[in-house]
C-alpha positions, -999 to +999 in steps of 0.1 A: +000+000+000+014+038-007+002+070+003+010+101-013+019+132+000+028+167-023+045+195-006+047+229-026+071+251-017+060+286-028+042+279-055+002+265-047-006+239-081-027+206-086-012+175-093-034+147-107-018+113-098-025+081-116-015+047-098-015+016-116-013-019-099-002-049-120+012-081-105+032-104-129+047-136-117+069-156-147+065-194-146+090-214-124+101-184-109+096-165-078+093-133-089+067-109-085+064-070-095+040-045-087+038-011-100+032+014-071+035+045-091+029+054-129+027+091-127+032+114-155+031+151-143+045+188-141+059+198-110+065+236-098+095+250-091+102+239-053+077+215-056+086+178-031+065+147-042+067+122-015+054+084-017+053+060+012+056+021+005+058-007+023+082-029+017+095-062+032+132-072+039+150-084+004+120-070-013+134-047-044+123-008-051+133+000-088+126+039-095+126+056-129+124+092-135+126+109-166+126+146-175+100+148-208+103+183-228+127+208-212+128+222-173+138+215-142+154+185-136+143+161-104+163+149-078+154+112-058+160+110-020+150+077-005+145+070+030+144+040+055+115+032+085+146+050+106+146+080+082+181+074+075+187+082+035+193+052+016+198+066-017+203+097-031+206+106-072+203+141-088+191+162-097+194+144-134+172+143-166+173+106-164+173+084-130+171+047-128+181+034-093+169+000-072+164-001-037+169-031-016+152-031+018+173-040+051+146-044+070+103-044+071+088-008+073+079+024+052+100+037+033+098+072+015+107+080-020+106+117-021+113+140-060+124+175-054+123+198-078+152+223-067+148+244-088+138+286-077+117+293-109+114+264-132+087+238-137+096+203-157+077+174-167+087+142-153+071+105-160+076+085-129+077+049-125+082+030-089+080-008-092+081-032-062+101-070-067+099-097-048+130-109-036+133-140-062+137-107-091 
């Protein structure tokens, strides 16, 4: 399960969300993936976009973010149940980064837009692995 949580700094704007949940599990094989987040959206300059997901030990968090059109460019800051940062990639037109959880919990995937007066487009994709992936 994920909750979803925007923070604008400065600048007030709407952002529509779109979550899509597929399971796939390939035959023989332990592996299953869910998609927690499929969102395609423009983000204001300042603007902090912050998921929650639970994840189990050995389960696998792989993130893509990609800047569409020109802009700001996002930054990924993951966190552990402890809050202690995990991961940390950016700010980049392209990220693609996987996550293995240490331990059961929450953990927070969090896109900042640094940027003081620039908006960007970004399509973002979260999927969740088992740990046979």
């Amino acid at each position: 399960m994920i909750h979803r949580r925007a923070f604008l700094a400065g600048v007030g704007a709407a952002t529509a969300v779109s979550l899509a949940g597929c399971t796939s599990q390939a035959v023989g094989d332990s592996c299953e993936e869910e998609t927690v987040v499929d969102e395609y959206d423009t983000y204001s300059a300042g603007q902090n976009v912050t998921w929650r997901i639970e994840m189990e030990e050995n389960q696998k968090l792989a993130i893509e973010a990609v800047q569409t059109g020109d802009g700001a460019r996002p930054k990924l800051e993951v966190e552990n149940p402890n809050g202690t940062l995990v991961a940390e990639v950016g700010p980049s037109e392209n990220i693609d980064r996987t996550v293995t959880a240490q331990t059961d919990g929450t953990y927070y995937v969090r896109f900042v837009n640094e940027a003081v007066m620039t908006s960007g487009q970004w399509d973002i994709t979260i999927t969740l692995r088992s740990e046979g992936c």
